[in-house]
N, C-alpha and C positions, 0 to 999 in steps of 0.2 A: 504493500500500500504506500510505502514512501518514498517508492519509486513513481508510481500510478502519479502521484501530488507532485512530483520534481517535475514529469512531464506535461503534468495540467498547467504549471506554473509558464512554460511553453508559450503557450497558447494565451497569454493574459494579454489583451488588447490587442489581440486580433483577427477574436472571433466574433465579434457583438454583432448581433445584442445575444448570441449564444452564450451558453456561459464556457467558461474553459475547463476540460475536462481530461484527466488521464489515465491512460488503461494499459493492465500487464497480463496476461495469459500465461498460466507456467504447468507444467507439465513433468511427472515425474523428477523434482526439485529444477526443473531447470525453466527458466523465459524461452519461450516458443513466440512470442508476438506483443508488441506492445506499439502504442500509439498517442496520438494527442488530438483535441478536436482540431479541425481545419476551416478557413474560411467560411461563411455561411454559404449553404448551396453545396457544400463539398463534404465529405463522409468525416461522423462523427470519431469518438476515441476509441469508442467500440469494436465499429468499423475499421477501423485502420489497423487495431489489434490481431482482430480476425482474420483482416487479408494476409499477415504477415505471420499469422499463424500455419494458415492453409487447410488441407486433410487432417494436420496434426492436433485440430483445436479438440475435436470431439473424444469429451472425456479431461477434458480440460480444466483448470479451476479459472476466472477471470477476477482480477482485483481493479476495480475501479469508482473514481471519486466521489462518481453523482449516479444515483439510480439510474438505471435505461430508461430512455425514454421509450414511451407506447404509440404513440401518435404519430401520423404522416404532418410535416411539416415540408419544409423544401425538401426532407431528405425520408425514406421510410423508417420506422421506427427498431430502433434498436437491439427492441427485447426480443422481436420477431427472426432478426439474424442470428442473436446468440442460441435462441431455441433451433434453429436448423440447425446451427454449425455443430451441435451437442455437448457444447458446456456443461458440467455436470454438477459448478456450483458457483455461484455469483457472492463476491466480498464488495459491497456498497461502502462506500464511508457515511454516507449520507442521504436521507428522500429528498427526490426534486421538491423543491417549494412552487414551482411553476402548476399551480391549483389544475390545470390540462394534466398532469402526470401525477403528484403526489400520491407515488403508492400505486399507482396504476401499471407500473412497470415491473415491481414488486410481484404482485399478485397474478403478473402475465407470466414469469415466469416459475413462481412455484407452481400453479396449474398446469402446467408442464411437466414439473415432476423436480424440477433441480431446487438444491439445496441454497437457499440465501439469508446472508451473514450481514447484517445492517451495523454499523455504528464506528467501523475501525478510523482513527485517525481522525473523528469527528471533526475536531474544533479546525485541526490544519484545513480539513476540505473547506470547513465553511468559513473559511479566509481568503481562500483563492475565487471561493465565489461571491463573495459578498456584495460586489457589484452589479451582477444578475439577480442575487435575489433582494437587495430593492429593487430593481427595474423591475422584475418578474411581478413581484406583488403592490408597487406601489406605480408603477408608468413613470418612474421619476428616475433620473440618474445618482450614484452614492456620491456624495459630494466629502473630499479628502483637501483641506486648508493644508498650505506647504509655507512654513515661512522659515528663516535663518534669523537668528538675532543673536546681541552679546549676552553676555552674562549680566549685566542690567537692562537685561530686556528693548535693547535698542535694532533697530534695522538698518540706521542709517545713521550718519554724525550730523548736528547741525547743521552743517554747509550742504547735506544731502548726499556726501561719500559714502557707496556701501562695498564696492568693489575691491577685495571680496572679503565678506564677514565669516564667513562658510569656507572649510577645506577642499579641497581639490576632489578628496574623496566625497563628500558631499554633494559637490556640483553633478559630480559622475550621476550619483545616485538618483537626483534631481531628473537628470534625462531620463533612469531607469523607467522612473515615474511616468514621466512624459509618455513614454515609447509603451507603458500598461497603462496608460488613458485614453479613453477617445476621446476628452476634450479638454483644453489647457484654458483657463480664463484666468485676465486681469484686466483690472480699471484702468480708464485712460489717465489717471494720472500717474501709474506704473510706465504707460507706454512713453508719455511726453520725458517723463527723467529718466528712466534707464533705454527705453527703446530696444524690447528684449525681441531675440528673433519669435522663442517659443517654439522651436525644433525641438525633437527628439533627436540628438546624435549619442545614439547610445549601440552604437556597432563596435565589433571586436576590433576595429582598428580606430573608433572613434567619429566616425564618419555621419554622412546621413542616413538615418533607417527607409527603408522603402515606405512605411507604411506610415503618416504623418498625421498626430490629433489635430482635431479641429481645435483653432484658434479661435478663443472667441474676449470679444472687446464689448465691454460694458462701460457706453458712454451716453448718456444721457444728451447730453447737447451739442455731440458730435464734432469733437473736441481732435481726434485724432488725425494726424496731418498725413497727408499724402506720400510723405516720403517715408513713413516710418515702415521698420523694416518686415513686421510681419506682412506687408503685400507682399514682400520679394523673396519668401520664402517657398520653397515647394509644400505642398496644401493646401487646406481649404480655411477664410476666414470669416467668421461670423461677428455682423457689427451689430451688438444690443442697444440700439438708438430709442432714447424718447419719441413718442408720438407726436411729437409740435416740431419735430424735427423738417427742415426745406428742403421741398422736392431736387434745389441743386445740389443739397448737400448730399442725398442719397441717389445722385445720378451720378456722383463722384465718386462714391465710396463702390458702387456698381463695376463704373466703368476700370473699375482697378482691382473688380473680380471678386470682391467680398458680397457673401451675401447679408440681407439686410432684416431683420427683425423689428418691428417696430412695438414698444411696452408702454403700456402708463407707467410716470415716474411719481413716485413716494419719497419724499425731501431730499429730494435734491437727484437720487437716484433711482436707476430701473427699476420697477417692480421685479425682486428675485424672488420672489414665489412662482411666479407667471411665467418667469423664463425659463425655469426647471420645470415645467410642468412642457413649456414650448419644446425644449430641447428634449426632453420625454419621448415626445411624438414625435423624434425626428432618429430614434432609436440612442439615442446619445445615454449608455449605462451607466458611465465613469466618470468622474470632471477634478482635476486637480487645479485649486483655485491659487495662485500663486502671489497675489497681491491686487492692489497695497492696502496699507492699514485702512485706509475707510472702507474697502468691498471685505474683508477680511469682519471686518467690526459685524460691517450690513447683518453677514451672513450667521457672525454670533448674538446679536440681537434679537434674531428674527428665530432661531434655533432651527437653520435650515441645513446645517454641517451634518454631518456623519462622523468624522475622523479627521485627526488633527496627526500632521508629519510637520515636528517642529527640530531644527536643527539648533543647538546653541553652543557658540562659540566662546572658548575660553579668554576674550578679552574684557575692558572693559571701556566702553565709550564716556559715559557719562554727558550731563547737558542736559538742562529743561527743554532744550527746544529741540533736540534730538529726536528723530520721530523710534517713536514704540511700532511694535508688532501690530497690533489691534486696535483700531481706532474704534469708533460707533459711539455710541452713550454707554454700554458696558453695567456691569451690575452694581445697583445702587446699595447690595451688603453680600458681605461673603456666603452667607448661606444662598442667594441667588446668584451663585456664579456657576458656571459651564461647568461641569461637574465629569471628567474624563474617567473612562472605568476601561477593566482588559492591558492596562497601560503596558509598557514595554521599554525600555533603555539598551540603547547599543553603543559601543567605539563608534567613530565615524573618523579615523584616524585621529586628529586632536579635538574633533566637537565629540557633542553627546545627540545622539538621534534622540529624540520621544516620539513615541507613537502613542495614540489612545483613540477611544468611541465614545463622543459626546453622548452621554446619557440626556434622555427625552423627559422634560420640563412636565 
């Protein structure tokens, strides 16, 4: 199974809105076939197990992360291959939460006669999917806050320097991110001071990845200038404009190949409820929000995060007017503050990674 989950990990933000899945097949102690999901429209992890199994699967035992699915989707369903091929017992880590399967894949194939094993490895599986199953059950993408600060909590030094507060190995990881999202968002006033590309270069030589999140720019007054460099990136980008927004200003931002969203704006800002529910239906699972402190604040105000990837640097800036991590109004007492649960601390060469799950208000 913890192989099945290295290979699921594969496949993160590149199959959506599928979720990423991995699967081993073994056979008299040894692997006969294993796989990972593939683009949508292309055979699952099942599937790919299987084929690389062959004649050999039947009699088989198959470990894999997420129940088979039972349904004809773009692709036939799962459980229906394993029952031909003659699998003789299925190790699930986890039921789909996708309400079309839960358990229904399950029940296809002990009907069948083969033996299944539910729970191994639990918590790991439902980590690799936890972006499908909010999409799955809420239409909405999991929203994961990324910022770097010092050790007093700063981003940036008064005069607005932040390059770089964050290790080399950190930045890496930043792309990792990027490259398992389908979509990268920040405020235009991120965009007007640092002017970030928002690529993923996270290839084994450092390069550009093929496969590029969508960009998206939350600007209310359409504030973002022409030359900045997310147009000239390879990708796609999404500009979240106010409604009062002029038809030349959205014949500009067209004509240079972004697409355009139009939101009622909430002081001063988009409505971010409305535009995670937008990007929803646009299959959009995943969304790494990377700044700056006022769309950072919005989004802890409003308690519309998921997950918090906060990198902190062993320096220390210091400065009243040094801007912080988190802007918005923020909690008016410690017992109403964001309240992170699950949490986790890593190296990150000389920072410290945090990770945690904004527990629900």
């Amino acid at each position: 199974m913890e192989r099945a989950i290295s290979l699921a990990k594969l496949a993160l933000g590149q199959v959506s809105p599928n979720p990423a899945v991995g699967a081993v097949i073994v056979k008299d102690s040894e692997v006969i076939g294993q796989g990972y999901t593939q683009p949508p429209g292309s055979a699952h992890a099942e599937i790919m197990a299987l084929q690389e199994a062959g004649e050999h699967g039947s009699g088989a035992v198959m470990y894999v992360t997420l129940e088979p699915c039972s349904h004809y989707g773009r692709t036939p369903p799962c459980a229906k291959a394993i029952i031909k091929a003659g699998i003789k017992e299925v190790h699930a880590a986890m039921i789909d939460p996708n309400p079309i399967v839960n358990g229904n894949g399950i029940k296809e194939l002990e009907k069948a006669g083969i033996t299944v094993i539910i729970g191994e490895r639990a918590d790991d599986a439902r980590e690799v999917i936890e972006s499908y199953t909010k999409f799955i059950t809420t239409g909405r993408p999991f929203v994961n806050l990324k910022f770097a600060m010092s050790l007093d909590g700063k981003i940036a030094t008064r005069t607005g320097d932040s390059k770089w507060i964050s290790s080399d190995e950190s930045r890496r990881y930043v792309h990792f991110l990027r490259y398992t999202s389908d979509a990268v968002m920040v405020g235009v006033n991120t965009v007007l001071i640092d002017d970030p590309q928002l690529t993923s270069r996270a290839s084994v030589w450092g390069g550009m990845t093929k496969k590029q999140p969508l960009r998206v720019i939350v600007d209310a007054k359409g504030r973002t200038p022409a030359t900045a460099k997310v147009f000239k990136e390879p990708g796609r980008v999404l500009m979240a404009l106010g409604e009062d927004i002029s038809p030349a200003q959205k014949k500009a931002y067209t004509k240079l190949g972004a697409e355009i969203l139009e939101l009622p704006v909430k002081k001063g800002i988009v409505d971010l409820d409305k535009l995670l529910t937008e990007l929803g239906k646009k299959e959009i699972t995943s969304m790494l929000v990377e700044g700056g402190a006022a769309l950072l604040g919005s989004f802890c105000d409003l308690n519309l995060a998921d997950k918090v990837t906060a990198f902190i640097a062993p320096i220390i800036i210091g400065g009243e007017k040094a801007r912080t991590a988190i802007g918005g109004n923020g909690a008016d007492k410690i017992v109403n503050s964001l309240k992170l649960e699950r949490v986790k601390s890593k190296r990150s060469d000389s920072d410290m990674m945090i990770t945690g799950y904004i527990g629900r208000k």
